[in-house]
C-alpha positions as CSV (number, residue, x, y, z in Angstrom):
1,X,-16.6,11.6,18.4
2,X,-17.5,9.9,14.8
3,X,-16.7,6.6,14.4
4,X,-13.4,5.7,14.0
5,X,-11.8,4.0,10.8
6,X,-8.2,2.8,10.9
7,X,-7.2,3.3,7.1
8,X,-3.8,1.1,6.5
9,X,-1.4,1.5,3.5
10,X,-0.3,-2.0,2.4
11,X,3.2,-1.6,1.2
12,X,5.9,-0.9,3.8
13,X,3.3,-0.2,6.4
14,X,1.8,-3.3,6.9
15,X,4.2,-5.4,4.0
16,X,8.0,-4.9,4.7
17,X,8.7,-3.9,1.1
18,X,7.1,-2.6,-1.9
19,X,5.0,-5.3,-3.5
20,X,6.2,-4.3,-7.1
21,X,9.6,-4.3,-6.5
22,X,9.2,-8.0,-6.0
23,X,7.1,-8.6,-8.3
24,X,9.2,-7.4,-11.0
25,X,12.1,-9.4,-9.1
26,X,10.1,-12.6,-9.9
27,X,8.9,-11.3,-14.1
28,X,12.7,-10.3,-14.7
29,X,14.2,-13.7,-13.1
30,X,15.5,-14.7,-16.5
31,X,15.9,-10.9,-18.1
32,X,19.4,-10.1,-19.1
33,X,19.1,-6.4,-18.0
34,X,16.8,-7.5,-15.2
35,X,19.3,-5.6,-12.3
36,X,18.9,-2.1,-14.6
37,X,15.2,-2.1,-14.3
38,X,14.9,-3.2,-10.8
39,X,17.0,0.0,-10.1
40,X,15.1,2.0,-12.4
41,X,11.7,0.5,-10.5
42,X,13.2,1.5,-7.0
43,X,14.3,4.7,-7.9
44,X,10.5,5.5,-9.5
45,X,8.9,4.5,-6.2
46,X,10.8,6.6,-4.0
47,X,10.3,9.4,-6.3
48,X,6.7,8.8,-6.3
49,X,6.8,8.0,-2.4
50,X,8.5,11.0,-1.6
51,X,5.6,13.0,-3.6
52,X,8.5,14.0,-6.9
53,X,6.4,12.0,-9.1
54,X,2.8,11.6,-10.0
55,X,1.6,8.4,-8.7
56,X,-0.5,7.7,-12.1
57,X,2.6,8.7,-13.9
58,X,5.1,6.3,-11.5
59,X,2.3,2.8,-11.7
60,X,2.0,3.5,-15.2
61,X,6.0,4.0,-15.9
62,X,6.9,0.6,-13.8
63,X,4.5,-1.5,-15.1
64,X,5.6,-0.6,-18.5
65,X,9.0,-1.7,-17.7
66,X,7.5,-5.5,-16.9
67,X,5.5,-8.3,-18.6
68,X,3.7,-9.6,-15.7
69,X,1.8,-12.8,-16.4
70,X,-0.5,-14.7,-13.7
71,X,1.9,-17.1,-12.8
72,X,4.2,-14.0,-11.6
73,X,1.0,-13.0,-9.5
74,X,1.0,-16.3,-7.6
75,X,4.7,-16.8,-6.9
76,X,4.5,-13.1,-5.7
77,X,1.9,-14.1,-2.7
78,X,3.7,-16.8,-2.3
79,X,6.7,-15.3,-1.6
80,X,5.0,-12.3,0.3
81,X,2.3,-14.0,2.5
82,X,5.4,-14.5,5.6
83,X,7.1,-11.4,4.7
84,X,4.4,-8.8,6.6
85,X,5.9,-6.2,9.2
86,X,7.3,-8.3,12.1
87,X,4.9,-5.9,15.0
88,X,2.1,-7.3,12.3
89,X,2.4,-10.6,14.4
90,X,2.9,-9.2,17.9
91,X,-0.3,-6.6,17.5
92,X,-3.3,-9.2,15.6
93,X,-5.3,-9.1,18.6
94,X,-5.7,-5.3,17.8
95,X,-6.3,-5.9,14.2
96,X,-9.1,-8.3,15.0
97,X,-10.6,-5.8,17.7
98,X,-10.6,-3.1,15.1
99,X,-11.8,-5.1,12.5
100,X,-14.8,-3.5,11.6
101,X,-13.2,-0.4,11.1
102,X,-10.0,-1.5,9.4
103,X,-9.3,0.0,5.8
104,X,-6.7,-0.9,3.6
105,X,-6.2,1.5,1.1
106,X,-3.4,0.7,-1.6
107,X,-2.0,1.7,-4.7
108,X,-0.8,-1.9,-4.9
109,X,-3.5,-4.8,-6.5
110,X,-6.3,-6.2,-4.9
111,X,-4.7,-9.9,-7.0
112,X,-2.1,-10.0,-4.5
113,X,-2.8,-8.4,-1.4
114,X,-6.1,-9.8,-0.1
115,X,-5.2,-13.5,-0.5
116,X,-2.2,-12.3,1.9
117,X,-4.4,-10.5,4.3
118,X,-7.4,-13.2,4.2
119,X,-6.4,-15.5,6.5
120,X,-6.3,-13.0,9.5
121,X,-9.5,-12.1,9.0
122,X,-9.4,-8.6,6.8
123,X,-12.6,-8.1,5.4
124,X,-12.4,-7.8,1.5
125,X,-14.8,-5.3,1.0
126,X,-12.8,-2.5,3.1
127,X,-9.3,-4.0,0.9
128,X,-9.1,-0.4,-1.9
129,X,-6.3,-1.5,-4.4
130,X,-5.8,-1.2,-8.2
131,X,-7.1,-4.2,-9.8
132,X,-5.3,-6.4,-13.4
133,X,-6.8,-6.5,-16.7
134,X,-5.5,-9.5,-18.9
135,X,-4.5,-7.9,-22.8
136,X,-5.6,-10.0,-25.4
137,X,-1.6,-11.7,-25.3
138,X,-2.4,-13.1,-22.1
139,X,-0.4,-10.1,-19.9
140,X,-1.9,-8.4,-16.8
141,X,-2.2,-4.6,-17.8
142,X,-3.5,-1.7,-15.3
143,X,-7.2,-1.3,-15.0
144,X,-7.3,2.2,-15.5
145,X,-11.1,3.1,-14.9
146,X,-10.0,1.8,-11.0
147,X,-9.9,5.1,-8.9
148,X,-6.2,4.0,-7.8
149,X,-4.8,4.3,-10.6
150,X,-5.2,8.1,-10.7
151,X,-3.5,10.9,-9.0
152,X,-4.9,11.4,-5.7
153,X,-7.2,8.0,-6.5
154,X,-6.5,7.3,-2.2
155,X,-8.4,11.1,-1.6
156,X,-11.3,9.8,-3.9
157,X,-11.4,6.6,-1.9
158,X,-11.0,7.7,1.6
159,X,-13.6,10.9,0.8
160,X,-16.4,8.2,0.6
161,X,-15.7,6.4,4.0
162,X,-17.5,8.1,6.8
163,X,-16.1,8.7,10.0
164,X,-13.1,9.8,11.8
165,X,-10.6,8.6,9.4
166,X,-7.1,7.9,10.7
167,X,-4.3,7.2,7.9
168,X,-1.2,4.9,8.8
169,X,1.5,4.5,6.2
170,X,5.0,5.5,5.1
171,X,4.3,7.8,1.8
172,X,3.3,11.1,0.7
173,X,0.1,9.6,-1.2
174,X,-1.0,8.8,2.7
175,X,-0.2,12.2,3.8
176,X,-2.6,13.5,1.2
177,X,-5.7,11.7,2.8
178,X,-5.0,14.3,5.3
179,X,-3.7,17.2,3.1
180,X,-6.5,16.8,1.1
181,X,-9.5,16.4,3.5
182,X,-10.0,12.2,3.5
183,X,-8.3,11.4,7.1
184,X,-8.5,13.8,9.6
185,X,-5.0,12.1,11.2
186,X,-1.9,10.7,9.5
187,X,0.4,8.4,11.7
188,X,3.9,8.5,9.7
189,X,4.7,4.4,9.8
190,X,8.1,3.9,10.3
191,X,9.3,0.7,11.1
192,X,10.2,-0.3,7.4
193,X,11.3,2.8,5.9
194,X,11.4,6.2,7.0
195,X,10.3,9.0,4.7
196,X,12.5,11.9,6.9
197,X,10.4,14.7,4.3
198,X,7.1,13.0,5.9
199,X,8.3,13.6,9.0
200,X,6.6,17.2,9.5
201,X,3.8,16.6,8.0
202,X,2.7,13.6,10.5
203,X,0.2,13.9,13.4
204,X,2.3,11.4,15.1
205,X,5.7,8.9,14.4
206,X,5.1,5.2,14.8
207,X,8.1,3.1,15.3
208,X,6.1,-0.3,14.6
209,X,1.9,-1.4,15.3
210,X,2.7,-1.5,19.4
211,X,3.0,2.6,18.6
212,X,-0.3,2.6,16.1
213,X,-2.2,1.2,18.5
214,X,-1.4,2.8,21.7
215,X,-1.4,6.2,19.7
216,X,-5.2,5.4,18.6
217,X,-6.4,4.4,22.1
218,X,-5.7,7.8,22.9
219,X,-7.2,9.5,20.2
């Protein structure tokens, strides 16, 4: 067989939540319609998720709705760095035996999630996220030349590594690495949040990382 790449969502795969939806917690702290928003945020990323929505057209809408400044970056890893999946912990001996071959591809930001994944030993050139531009009134804006930020920008990503490409996440942009020809497997992570209209679409259901793990053994 090829060689075989472990490709990981970030957000409710190997994060308990959705990285912008706290994010925007912390940016509206002091907003007087801050709970409005943070509804209208959640409802966008399950739409998105749950492939109603364009993902270009769902970052673009939510980031919009927020004026996220670097401070706002740093309380987020703050906040997040103890807040990964709680089999995360039980399962690092796998991570670090699969290391090698360990992808993370995200539509999340690069800002936030490697500094949360550095100290156990993720190597930053297989992190794949959108990345911040700063506009010229000191706000963090989408880069959108990053391949992320487009519809299908996982595909592009996951078209480029060689290999027997597994997928593990919780939304419909992961299932596309498989619908589309990038993974040749998608494991349907469920431990967070379970996408029930994924549910058909997966090769296999994983409960938490003691699942992932066993599953790709037997691959």
């Amino acid at each position: 067989m090829e060689q075989k790449n472990l490709i990981f969502d970030f957000d409710s795969t190997l994060l308990k939540m959705e990285t912008i939806e706290v994010l925007a917690e912390i940016t509206l702290h002091d907003n007087k319609n801050k709970n409005i928003i943070l509804e209208e945020i959640k409802n966008i990323t399950n739409l998105a998720m749950s492939g109603k929505m364009p993902f270009s057209k769902a970052l673009k809408k939510r980031i919009s709705l927020l004026d996220i400044q670097t401070i706002h970056i740093d309380k987020t890893i703050n906040f997040l760095k103890n807040e990964l999946s709680n089999s995360f912990y039980e399962t690092i001996e796998n991570f670090e035996m699969y290391s090698d071959n360990i992808f993370i591809v995200s539509g999340g930001f690069k800002e936030i999630i490697y500094p949360i994944l550095k100290p156990y030993g993720f190597n930053e050139k297989n992190i794949f996220a959108n990345t911040f531009l700063t506009s010229k009134k000191g706000a963090l804006t989408i880069d959108e030349t990053n391949a992320l930020s487009k519809d299908k920008g996982k595909v592009s990503i996951v078209n480029n590594i060689s290999g027997y490409n597994i997928i593990i996440g919780d939304g419909y942009t992961d299932y596309e690495l498989k619908k589309f020809g990038g993974a040749k497997e998608f494991v349907l992570f469920v431990e967070n949040i379970y996408r029930k209209e994924l549910k058909d679409k997966a090769n296999y259901i994983a409960k938490n990382f003691n699942d992932v793990f066993e599953y790709i053994n037997n691959v």
